[in-house]
C-alpha positions, 0 to 999 in steps of 0.5 A, spaced: 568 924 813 565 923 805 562 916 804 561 913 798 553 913 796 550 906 794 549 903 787 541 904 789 542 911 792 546 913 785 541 909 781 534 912 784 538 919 783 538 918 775 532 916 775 529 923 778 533 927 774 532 924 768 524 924 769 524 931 771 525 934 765 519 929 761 514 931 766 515 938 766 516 939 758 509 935 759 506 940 764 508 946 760 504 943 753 498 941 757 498 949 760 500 951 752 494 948 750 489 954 749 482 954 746 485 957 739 491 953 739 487 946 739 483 949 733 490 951 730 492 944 730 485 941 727 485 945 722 493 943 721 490 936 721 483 937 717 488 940 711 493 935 711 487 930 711 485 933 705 492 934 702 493 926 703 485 925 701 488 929 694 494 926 693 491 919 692 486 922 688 492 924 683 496 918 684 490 914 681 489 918 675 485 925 677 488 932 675 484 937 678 489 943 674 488 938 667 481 938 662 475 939 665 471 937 660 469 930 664 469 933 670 466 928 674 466 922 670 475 923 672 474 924 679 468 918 680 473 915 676 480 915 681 475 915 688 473 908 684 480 905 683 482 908 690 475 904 693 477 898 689 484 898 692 482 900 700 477 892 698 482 889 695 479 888 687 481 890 682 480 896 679 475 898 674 475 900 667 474 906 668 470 910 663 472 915 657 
């Protein structure tokens, strides 16, 4: 004869099913994790840092392809407005 299985037995069946795939899909990323994918993934976040850290720049008026007569003077001036915003002041006049 087939007996119906319980409400707890149902529900405990689910449970494990569905934390099955989570820790095996955990498993195999901390196995994938070879000495050269690690530096891959800092390097990947080393340039998104460096492309985050240039757009800000752009955004407060530095362009590295533009007149680089006041080389400088431009992009002291946009890390100033960056600074100024980050403490909450108003940014500087920046110089011509």
């Amino acid at each position: 004869m087939f007996r119906k299985p319980s409400l707890a037995v149902l529900v405990l069946s689910a449970a494990a099913l569905t934390a099955l795939p989570v820790a095996s899909a955990f498993a195999q990323d901390a196995a994938a994790s070879t000495p050269k994918e690690v530096k891959k993934a800092q390097r990947k976040a080393a340039r998104e840092k460096k492309n985050a850290e240039l757009s800000q720049l752009e955004k407060n008026g530095y362009n590295p392809n533009g007149e680089q007569n006041n080389y400088p003077q431009n992009l002291q001036n946009a890390q100033r407005k960056i600074d100024a915003q980050k403490a909450g002041k108003p940014a500087p006049a920046s110089a011509p």
